[in-house]
N, C-alpha and C positions, 0 to 999 in steps of 0.2 A: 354504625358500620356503613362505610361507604355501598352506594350498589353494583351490581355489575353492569355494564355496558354491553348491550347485545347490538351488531354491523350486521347490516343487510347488505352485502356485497356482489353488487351489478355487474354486470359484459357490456363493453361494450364496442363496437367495429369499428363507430366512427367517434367525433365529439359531440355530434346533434344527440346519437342518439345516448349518448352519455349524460347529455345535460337531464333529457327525458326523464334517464334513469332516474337523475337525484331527485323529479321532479313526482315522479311515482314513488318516493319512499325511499330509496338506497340511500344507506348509508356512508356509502364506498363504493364506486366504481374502479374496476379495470378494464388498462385498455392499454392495445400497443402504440410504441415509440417510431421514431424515423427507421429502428433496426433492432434483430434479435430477439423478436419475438416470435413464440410458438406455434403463431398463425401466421407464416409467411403472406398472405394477403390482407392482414388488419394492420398493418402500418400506418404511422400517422403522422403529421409533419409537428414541426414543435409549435406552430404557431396555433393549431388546433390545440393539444395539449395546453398549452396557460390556456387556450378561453374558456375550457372545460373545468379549467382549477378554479379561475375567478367564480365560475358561478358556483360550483359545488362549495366553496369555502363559506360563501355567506351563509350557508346551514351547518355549516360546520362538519361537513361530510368530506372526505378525504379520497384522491385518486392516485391509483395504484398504478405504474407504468410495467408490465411485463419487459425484461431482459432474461429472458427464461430461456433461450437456446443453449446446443455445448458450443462453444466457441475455438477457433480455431487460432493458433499462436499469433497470425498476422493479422487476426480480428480485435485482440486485448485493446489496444489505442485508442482504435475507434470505437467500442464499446465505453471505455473511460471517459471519454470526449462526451459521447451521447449521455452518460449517467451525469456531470453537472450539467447537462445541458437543459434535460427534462427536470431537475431540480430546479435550476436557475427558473423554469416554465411554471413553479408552484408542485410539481409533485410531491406527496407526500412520503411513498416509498418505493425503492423495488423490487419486482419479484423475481428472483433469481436461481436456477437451477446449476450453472459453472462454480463449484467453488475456488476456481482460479481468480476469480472475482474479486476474493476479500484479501488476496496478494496487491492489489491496485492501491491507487490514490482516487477513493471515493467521496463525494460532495455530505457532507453529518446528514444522512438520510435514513430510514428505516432500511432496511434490507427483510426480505418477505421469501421465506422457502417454496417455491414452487411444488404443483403434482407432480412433477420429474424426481421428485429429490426420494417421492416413493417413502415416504414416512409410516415407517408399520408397528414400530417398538419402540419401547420408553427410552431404551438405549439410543437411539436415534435422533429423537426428538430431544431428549437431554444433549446431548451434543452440540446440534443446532442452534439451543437457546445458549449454550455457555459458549460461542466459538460470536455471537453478536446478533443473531436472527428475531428480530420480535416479537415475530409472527409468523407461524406455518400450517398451511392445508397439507391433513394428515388423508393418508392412503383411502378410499371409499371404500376400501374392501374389508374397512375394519365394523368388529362389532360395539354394543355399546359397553360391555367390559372391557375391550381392547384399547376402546377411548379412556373408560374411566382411571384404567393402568398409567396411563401416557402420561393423564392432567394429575397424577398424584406425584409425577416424575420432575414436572412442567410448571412453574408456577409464576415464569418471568416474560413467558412468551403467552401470545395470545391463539387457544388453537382456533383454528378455519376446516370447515368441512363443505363438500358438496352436497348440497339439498336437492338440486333439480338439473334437469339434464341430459344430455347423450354419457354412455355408459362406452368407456372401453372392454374389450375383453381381455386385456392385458392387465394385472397390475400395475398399476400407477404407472408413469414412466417407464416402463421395462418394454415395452412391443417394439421388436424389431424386423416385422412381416414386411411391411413397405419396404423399407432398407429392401431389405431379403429381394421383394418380387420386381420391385420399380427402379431401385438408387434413391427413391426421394425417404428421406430418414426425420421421423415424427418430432425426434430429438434435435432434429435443425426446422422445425416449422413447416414440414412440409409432406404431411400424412395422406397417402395416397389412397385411405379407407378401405384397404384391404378387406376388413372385418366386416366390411358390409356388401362383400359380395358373393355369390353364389357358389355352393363347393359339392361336387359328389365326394361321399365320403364314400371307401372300403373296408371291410374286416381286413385279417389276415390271410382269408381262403378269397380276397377277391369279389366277395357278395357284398352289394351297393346296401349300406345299412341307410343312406339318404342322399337322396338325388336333387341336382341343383336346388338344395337348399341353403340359406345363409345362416349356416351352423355357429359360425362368428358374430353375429349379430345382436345385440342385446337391446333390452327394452331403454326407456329413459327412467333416469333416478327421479324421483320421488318422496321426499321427508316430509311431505305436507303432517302428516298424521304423527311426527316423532321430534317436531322442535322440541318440545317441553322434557322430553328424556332426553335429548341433544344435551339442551341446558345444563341439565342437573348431571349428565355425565362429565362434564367441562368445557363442551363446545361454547365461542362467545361469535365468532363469526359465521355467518350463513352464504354458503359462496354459490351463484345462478352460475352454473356453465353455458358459455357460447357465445364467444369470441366473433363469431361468422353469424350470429342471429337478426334478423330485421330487426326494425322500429319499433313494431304490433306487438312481435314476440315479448320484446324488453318491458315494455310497457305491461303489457299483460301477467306477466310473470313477478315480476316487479311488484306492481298491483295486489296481487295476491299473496305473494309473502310478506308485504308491509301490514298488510290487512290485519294475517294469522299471527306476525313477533305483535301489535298494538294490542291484538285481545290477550296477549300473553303477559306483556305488560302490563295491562290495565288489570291483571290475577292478581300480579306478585310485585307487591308495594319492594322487592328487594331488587329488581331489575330498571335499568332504564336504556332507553335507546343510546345508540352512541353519538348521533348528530342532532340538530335542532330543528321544530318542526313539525305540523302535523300536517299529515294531505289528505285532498280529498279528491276521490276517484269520480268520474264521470262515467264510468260505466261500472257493471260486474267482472269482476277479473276471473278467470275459469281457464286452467291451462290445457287442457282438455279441447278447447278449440282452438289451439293452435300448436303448430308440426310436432306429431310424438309419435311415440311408437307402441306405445303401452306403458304402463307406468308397475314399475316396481321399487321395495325402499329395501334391496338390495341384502346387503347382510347385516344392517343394523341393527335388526332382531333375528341373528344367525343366520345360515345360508340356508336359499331358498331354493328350490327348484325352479318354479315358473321365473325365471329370470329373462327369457331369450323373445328376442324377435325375429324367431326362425322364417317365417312364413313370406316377411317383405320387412326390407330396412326403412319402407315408406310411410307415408302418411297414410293410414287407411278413414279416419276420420269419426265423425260421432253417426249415428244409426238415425237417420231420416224417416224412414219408412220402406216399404215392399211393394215389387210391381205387381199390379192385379191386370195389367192387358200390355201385348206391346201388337204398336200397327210398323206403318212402311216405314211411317218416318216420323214417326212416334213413339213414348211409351209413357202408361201413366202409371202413377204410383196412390197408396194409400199411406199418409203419413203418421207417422206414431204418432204424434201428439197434437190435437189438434189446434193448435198455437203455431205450429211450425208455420213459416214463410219461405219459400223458395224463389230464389232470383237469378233472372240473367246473370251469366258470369258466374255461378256459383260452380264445381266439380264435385262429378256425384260417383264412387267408387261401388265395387261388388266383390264377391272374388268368383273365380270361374272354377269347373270343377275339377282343377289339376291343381286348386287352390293358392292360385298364382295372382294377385290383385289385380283389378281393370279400372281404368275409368275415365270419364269424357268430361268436357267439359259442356253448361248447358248454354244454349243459343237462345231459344227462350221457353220459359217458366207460366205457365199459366192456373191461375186458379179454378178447378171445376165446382169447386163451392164444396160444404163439409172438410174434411181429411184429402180430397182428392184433388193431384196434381195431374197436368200434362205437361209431360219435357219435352222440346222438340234437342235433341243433342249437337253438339256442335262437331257430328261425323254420322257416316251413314249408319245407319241402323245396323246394315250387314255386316261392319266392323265390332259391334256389340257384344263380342263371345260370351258366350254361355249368359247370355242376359233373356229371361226367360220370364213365364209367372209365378211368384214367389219366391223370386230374390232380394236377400235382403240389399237395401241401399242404403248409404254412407255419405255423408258430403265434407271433404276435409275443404274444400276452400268456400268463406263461407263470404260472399260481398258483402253483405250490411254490417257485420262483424267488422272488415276489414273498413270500409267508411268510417263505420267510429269510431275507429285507430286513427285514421286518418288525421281524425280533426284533435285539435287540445281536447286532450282527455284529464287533464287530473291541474290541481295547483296545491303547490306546498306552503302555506303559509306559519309563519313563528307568531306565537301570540304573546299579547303587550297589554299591559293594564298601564291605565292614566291617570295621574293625580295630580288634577288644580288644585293649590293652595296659595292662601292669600299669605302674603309677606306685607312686612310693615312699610318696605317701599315699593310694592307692588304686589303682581303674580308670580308663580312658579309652577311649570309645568315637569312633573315629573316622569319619567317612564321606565318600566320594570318587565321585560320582557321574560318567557317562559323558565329560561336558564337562568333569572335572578342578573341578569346584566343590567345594570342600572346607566343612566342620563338625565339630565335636566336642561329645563334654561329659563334663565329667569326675565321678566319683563316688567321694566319701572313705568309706572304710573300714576297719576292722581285718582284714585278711585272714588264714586260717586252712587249713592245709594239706585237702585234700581227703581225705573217707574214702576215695574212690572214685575214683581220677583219670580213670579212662577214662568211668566215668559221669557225672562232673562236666562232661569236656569234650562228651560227643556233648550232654548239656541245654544246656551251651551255646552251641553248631550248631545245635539245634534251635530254641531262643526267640529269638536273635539270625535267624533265618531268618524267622521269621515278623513281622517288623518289616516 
């Protein structure tokens, strides 16, 4: 029985940080085109686009171009122009929300249903797959029976789902609050984040049931703990949201999910990756230290209540320790773990007691020896509201964290086995790499007993190793 092929599919802004992706584990990146994608500010020229195809191809990892906007009648042209164009560049599909689209004269390319197209029932997604869709990322909102319904519908297309991520509060594609409060309209790329701003709410009689709070606001998704019922419900794609993410982020996150589908793989002799390649991480991957908002896995295993990140759309960060003294222009802390290191440059947050988040950035960090820190802030003390004894402190921006990103952090390498064998007019060098891809070549010679045979063969263990 052939296996399944399980895609770890990456964001990405630019093409560097694209290439990263594939280089941390993805097995498919997206990313937008010169136009018509979702993120009016991740546009990318075509010339970016092929350098990101060349590398990702040699692993055999595939890159997705978003044309995922609604399109306007005197946008058609030029949208058909740009879809051979990103082909003609190595793309392998794209992802598209207009079905006026498949009215066109398009380049033999995948076509990939976008989160706008809002896929919530097997009616839907059977449509999709019989009308020429591949492959479609179905609604987040769904649970793991709602998936299992979909893929019993579904068996030509490949489904996609969101693992990790910013959370709309809309249904899929359906928000049209921006539209509404701004003109900029989500559905043309151009999301004005309504949902992550402050709102008094009223009853009916007028009584404040919540005050400047962001009622709209939701945590970030989260499947860390639910690939393996992803799996077996029919999901085969694992899709990172954020199109707009830094370098660290991708990497990191990346990181981490290639980590969790390899131990999954390495379970179930009935799965394999979908591209070529194993990598190896230079750091610990931990999405946790970097931008979230609390992590929830949403309605996978039914709706949850704790969903919301009422309190701030921000980063509030991981739990450092608590201050035990604050001077003039000073305050020091006791840190929870005595391993922690605090560094210039790092930002240490609190919340104040109207429960509203704070936080400074530090100037410098010094060590008092044990658990005990002194921060001098990078702002006067007197600005520190509600920063007191015994609050707790948080540091979402973490410097030495961020250096490690900095630097090459992971390499992907395809593994190759090698077989010298002697031929009766000489050698032959054979090679057989991970996927079973085979090559040779052969070399004529007069061959000649060896002075040395034990020394003959480890030199040739050793310069055949270094190929």
């Amino acid at each position: 029985m052939p296996r399944k092929h399980l895609e770890l599919l990456a964001p990405a802004r630019d093409a560097a940080i694209g290439i990263e992706a594939v280089n941390h584990g993805a097995d498919a990146v997206y990313i937008g085109g010169p136009a018509f994608g979702a993120r009016d500010k991740a546009g990318n020229p075509l010339r970016e686009i092929e350098a990101l195809c060349r590398h990702a191809h040699r692993y055999g990892a595939r890159i997705f171009v978003t044309l995922n906007t609604i399109l306007r009648d005197d946008e058609l042209e030029t949208a058909r122009r740009m879809a051979w164009d990103v082909w003609r560049a190595g793309a392998d599909a794209l992802i598209v929300q207009d079905m006026g689209l498949l009215e066109l004269d398009l380049p033999p390319i995948q076509l990939h249903a976008s989160t706008q197209t809002d896929i919530r029932t097997p009616d839907k997604a059977r449509f999709l797959q019989d009308v020429g869709f591949s492959q479609m990322v179905l609604a987040r909102e769904l649970d793991l029976g709602q998936i299992q319904a979909i893929a019993a519908q579904v068996q030509d297309a490949v489904l996609e789902f969101f693992v990790h991520g910013a959370l709309c509060v809309a249904y899929s594609g359906q928000c049209y609050i921006s539209h509404a409060l701004t003109g900029r309209s989500a559905n043309r790329g151009s999301c004005s984040q309504e949902c992550r701003q402050a709102y008094t709410v009223t009853d009916g009689a007028g009584r404040i049931v919540a005050h400047e709070k962001h009622v709209l606001s939701l945590k970030d998704n989260d499947q860390s703990h639910n690939l393996l019922a992803l799996v077996d419900a029919g999901i085969r794609s694992f899709k990172i949201e954020g199109r707009y993410k830094d370098m660290a982020t991708v990497k990191n996150v990346t990181a981490h999910y290639r980590q969790l589908l390899d131990a999954l793989l390495d379970q179930r002799p009935d799965l394999a990756a979908a591209s070529s390649g194993r990598c190896r991480h230079h750091f610990t991957p931990d999405p946790q230290r970097g931008f979230n908002r609390g992590a929830t896995d949403y309605f996978v295993n039914g709706r949850q209540a704790d969903i919301g990140a009422f309190d701030s759309p921000k980063h509030a960060g991981m739990r450092v320790g608590d201050v035990v003294r604050v001077g003039l222009d000073h305050f020091d802390l006791n840190a929870t773990d005595r391993n922690t290191v605090l560094n210039n440059g790092d930002a240490l947050t609190w919340w104040d007691l109207q429960g509203e988040l704070q936080g400074v950035p530090v100037n410098v960090a010094r060590h008092l020896g044990g658990r005990g820190w002194r921060i001098e802030p990078n702002a006067p003390m007197a600005a520190m509201k509600d920063l007191k004894r015994g609050t707790a402190i948080s540091r979402n921006r973490d410097m030495a964290w961020d250096r490690l990103l900095d630097r090459p952090s992971a390499e992907r390498l395809i593994g190759v086995d090698l077989v010298l064998q002697e031929r009766d007019a000489g050698l032959r060098l054979q090679l057989t790499d991970a996927d079973g891809h085979r090559a040779h070549v052969d070399l004529a010679l007069d061959r000649q007993p060896a002075k040395d045979a034990l020394r003959a063969e480890s030199d040739l263990h050793e310069h055949l190793a270094k190929l």
